[in-house]
PDBQT receptor file of N, H, CA, C and O in Angstrom, charges set to zero:
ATOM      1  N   UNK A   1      11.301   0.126   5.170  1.00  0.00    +0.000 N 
ATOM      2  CA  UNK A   1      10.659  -0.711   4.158  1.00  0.00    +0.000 C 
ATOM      3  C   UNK A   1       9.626   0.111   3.385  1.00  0.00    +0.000 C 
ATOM      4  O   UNK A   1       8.807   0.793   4.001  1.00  0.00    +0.000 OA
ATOM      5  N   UNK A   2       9.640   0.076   2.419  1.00  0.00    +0.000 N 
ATOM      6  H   UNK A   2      10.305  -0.478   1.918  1.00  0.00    +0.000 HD
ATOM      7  CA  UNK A   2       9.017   0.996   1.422  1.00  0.00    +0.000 C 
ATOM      8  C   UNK A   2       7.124   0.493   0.998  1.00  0.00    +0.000 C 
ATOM      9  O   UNK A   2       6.313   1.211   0.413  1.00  0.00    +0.000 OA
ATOM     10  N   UNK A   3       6.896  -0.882   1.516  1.00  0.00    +0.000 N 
ATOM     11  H   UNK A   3       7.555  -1.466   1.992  1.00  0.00    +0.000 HD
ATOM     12  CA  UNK A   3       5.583  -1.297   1.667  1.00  0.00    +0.000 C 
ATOM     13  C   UNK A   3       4.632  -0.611   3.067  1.00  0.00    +0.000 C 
ATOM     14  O   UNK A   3       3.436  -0.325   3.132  1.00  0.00    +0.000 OA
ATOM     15  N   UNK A   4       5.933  -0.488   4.281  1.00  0.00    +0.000 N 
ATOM     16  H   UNK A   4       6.904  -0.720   4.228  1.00  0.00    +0.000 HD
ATOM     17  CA  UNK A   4       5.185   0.507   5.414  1.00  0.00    +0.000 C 
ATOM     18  C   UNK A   4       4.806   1.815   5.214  1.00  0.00    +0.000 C 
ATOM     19  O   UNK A   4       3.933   2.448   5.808  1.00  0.00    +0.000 OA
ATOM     20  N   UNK A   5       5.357   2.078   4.546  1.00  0.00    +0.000 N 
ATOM     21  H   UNK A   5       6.066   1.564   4.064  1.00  0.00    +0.000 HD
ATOM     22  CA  UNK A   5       5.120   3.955   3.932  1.00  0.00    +0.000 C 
ATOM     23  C   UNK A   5       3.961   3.293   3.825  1.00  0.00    +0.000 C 
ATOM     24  O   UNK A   5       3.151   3.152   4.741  1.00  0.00    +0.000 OA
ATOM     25  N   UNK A   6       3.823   2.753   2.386  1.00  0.00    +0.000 N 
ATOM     26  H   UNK A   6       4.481   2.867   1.642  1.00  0.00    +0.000 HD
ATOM     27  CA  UNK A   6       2.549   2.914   2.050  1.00  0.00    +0.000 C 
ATOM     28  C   UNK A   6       1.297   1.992   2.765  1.00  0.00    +0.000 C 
ATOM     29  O   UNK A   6       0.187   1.998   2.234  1.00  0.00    +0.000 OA
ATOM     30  N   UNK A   7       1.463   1.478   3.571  1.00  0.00    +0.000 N 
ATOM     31  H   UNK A   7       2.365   1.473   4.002  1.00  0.00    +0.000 HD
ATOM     32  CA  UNK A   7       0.240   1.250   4.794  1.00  0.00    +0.000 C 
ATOM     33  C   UNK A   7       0.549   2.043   5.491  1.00  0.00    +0.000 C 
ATOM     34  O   UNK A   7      -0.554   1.949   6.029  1.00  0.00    +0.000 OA
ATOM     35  N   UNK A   8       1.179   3.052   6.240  1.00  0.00    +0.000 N 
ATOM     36  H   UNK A   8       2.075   3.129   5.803  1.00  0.00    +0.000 HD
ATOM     37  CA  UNK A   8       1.361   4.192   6.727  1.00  0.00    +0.000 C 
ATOM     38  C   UNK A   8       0.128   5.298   5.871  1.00  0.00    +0.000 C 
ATOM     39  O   UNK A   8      -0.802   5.415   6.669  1.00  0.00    +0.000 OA
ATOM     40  N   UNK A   9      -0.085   5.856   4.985  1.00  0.00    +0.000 N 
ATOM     41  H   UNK A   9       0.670   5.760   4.337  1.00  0.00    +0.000 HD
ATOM     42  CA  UNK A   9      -0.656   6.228   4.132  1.00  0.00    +0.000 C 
ATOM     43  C   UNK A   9      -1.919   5.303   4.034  1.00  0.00    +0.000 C 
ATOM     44  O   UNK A   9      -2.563   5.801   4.957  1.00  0.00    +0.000 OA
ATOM     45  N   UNK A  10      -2.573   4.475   3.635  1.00  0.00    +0.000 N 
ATOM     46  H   UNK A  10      -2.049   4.070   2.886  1.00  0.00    +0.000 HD
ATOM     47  CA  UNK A  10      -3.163   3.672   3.786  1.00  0.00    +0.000 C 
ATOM     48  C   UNK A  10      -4.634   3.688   5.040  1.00  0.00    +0.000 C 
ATOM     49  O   UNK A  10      -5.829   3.983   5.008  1.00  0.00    +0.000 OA
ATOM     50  N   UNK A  11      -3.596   3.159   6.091  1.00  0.00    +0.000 N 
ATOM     51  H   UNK A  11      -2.625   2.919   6.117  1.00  0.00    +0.000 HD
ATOM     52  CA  UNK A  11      -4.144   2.953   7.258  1.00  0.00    +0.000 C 
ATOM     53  C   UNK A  11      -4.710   4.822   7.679  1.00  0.00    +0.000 C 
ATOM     54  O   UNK A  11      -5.702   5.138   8.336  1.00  0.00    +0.000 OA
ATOM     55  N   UNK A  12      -3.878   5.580   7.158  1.00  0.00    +0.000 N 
ATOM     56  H   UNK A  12      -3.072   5.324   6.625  1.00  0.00    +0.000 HD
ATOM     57  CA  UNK A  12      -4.030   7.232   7.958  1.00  0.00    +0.000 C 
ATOM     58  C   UNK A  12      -5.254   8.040   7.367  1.00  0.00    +0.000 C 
ATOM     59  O   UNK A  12      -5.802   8.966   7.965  1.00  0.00    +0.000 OA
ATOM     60  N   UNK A  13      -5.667   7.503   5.930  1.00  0.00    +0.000 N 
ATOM     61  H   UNK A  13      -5.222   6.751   5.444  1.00  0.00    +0.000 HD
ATOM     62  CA  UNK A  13      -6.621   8.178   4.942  1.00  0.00    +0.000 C 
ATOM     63  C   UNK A  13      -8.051   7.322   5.235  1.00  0.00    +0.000 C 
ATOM     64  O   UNK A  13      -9.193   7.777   5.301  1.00  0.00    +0.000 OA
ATOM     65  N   UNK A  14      -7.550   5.803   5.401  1.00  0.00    +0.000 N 
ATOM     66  H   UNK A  14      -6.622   5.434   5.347  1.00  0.00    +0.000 HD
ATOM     67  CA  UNK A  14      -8.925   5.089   5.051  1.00  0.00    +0.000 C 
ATOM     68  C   UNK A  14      -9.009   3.884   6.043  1.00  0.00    +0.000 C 
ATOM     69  O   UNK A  14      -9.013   2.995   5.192  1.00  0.00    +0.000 OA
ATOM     70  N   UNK A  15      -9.036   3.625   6.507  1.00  0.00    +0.000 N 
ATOM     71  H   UNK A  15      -9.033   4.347   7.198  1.00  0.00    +0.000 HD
ATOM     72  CA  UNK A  15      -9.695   2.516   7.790  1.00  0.00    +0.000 C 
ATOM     73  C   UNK A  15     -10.044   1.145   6.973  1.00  0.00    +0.000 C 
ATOM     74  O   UNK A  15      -9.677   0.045   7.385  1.00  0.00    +0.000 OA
ATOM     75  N   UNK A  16     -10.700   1.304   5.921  1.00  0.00    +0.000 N 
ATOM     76  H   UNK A  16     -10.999   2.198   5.586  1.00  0.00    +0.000 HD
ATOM     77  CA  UNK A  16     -11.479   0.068   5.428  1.00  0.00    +0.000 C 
ATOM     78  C   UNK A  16     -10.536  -0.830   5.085  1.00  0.00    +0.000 C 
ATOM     79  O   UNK A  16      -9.541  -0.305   4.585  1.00  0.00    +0.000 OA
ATOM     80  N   UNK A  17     -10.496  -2.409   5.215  1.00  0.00    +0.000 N 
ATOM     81  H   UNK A  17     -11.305  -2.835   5.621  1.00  0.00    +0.000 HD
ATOM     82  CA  UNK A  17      -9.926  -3.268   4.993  1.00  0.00    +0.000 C 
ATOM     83  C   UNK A  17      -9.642  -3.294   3.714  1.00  0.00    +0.000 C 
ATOM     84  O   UNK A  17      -8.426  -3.400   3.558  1.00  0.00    +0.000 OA
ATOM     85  N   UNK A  18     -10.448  -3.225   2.358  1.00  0.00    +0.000 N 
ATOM     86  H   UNK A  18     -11.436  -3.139   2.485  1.00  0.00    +0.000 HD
ATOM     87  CA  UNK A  18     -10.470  -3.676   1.117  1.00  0.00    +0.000 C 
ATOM     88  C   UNK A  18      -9.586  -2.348   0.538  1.00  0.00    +0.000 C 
ATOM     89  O   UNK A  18      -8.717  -2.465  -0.326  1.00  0.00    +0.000 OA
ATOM     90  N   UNK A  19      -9.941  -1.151   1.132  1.00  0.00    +0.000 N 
ATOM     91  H   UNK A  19     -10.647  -1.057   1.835  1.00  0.00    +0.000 HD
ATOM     92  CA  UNK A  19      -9.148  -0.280   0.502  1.00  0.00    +0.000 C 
ATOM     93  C   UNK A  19      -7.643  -0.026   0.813  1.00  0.00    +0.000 C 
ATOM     94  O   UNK A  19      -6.921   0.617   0.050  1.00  0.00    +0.000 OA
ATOM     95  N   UNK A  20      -7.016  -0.838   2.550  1.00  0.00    +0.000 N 
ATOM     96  H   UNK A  20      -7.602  -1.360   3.169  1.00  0.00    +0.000 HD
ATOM     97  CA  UNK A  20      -5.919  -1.272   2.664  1.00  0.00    +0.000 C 
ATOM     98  C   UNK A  20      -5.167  -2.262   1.719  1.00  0.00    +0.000 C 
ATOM     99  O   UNK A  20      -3.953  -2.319   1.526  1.00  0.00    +0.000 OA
ATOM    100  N   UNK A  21      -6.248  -3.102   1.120  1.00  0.00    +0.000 N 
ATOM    101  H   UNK A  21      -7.235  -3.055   1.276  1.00  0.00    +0.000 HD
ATOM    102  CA  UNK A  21      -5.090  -4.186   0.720  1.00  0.00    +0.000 C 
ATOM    103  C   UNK A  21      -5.509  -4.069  -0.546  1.00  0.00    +0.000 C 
ATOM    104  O   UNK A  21      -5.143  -4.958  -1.315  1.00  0.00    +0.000 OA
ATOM    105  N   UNK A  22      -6.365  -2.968  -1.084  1.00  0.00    +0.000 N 
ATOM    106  H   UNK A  22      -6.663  -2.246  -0.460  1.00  0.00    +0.000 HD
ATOM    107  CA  UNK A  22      -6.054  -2.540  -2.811  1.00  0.00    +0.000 C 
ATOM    108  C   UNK A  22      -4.557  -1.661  -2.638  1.00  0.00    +0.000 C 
ATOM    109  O   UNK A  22      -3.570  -1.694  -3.373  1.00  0.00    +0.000 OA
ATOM    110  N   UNK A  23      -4.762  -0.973  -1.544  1.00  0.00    +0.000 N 
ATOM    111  H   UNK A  23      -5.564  -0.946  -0.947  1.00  0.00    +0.000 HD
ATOM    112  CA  UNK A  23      -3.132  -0.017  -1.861  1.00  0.00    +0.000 C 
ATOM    113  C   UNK A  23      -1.688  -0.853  -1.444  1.00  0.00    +0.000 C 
ATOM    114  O   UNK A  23      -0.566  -0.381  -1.628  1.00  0.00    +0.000 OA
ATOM    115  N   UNK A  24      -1.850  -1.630  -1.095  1.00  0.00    +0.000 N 
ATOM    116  H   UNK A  24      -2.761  -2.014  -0.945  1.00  0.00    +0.000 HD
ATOM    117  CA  UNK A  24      -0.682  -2.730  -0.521  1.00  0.00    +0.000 C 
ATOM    118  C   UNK A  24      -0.745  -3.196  -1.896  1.00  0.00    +0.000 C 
ATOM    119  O   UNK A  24       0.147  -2.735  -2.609  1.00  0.00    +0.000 OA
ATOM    120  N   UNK A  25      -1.702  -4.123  -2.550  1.00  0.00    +0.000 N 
ATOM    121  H   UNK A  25      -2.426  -4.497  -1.972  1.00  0.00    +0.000 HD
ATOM    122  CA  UNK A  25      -1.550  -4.478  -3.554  1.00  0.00    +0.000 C 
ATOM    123  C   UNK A  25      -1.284  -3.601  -4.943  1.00  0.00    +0.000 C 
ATOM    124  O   UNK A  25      -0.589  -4.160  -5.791  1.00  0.00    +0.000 OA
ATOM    125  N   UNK A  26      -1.646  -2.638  -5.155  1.00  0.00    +0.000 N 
ATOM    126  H   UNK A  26      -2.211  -2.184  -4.466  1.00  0.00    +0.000 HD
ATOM    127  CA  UNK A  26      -0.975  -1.549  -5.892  1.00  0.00    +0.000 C 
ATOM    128  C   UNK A  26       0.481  -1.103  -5.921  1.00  0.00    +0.000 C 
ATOM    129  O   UNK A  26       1.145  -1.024  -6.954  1.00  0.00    +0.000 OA
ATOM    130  N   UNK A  27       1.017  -0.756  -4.424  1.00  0.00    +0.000 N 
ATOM    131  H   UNK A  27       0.478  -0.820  -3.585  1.00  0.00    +0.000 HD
ATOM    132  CA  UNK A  27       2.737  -0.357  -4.347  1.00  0.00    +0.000 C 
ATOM    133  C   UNK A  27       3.438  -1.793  -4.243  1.00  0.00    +0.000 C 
ATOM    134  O   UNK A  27       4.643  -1.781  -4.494  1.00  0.00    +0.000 OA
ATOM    135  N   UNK A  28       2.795  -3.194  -3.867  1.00  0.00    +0.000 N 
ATOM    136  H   UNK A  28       1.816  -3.204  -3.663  1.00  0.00    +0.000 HD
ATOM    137  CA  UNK A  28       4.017  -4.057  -4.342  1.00  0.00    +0.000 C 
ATOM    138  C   UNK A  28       3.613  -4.352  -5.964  1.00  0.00    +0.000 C 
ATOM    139  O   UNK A  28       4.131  -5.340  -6.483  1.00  0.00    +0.000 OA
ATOM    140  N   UNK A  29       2.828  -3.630  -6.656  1.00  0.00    +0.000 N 
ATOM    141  H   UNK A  29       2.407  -2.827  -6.234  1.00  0.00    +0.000 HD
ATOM    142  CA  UNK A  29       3.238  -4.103  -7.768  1.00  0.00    +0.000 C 
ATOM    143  C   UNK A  29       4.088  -2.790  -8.241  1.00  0.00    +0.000 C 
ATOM    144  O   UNK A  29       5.109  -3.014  -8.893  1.00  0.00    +0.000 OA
ATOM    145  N   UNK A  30       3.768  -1.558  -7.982  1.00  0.00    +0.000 N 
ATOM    146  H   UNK A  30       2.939  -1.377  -7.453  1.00  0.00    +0.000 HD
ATOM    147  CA  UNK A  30       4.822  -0.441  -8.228  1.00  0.00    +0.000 C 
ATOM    148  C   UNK A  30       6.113  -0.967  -8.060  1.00  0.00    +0.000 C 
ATOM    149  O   UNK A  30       6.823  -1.042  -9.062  1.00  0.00    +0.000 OA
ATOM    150  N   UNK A  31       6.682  -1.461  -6.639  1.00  0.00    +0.000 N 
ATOM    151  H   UNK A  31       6.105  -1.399  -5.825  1.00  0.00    +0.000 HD
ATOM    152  CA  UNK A  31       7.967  -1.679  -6.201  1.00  0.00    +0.000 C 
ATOM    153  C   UNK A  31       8.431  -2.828  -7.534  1.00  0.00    +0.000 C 
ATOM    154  O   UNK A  31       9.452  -2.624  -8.190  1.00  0.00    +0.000 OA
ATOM    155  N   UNK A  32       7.799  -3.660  -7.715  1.00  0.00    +0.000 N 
ATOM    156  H   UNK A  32       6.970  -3.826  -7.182  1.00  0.00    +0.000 HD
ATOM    157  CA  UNK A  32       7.734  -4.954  -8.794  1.00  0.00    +0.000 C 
ATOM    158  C   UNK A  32       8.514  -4.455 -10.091  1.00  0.00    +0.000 C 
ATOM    159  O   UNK A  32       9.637  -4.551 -10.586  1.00  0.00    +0.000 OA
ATOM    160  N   UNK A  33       7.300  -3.878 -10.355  1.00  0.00    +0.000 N 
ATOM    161  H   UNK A  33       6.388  -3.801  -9.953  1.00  0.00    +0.000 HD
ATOM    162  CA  UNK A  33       7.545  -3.114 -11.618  1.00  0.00    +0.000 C 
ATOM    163  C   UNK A  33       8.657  -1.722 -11.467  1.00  0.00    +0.000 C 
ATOM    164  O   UNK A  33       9.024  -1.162 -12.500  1.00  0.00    +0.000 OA
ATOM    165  N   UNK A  34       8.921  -1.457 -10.727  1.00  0.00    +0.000 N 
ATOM    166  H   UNK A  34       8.622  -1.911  -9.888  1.00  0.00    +0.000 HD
ATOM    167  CA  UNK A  34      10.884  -1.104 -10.620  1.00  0.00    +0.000 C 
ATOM    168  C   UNK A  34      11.966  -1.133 -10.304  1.00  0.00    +0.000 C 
ATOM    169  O   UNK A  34      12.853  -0.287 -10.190  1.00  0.00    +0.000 OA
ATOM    170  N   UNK A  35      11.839  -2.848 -10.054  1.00  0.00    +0.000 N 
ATOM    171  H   UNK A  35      11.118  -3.535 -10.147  1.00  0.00    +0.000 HD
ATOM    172  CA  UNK A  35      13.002  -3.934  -9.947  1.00  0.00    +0.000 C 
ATOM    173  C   UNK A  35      13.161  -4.411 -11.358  1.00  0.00    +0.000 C 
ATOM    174  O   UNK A  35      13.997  -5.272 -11.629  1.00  0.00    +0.000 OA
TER     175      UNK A  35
């Protein structure tokens, strides 16, 4: 699943909650926006 990469990445750089779910929220709009 291409959303675990990127909490894979995520979770490995930065610990903080808000900066997890700015990058979750960033790659599902990437994935979004190339469907």
């Amino acid at each position: 699943n291409r959303l675990k990469n990127f909490r894979a990445v995520a979770t490995r750089y930065d610990k903080r909650a808000y900066i997890f779910l700015g990058t979750v929220t960033l790659a599902a709009l990437v994935i979004w926006l190339r469907t």
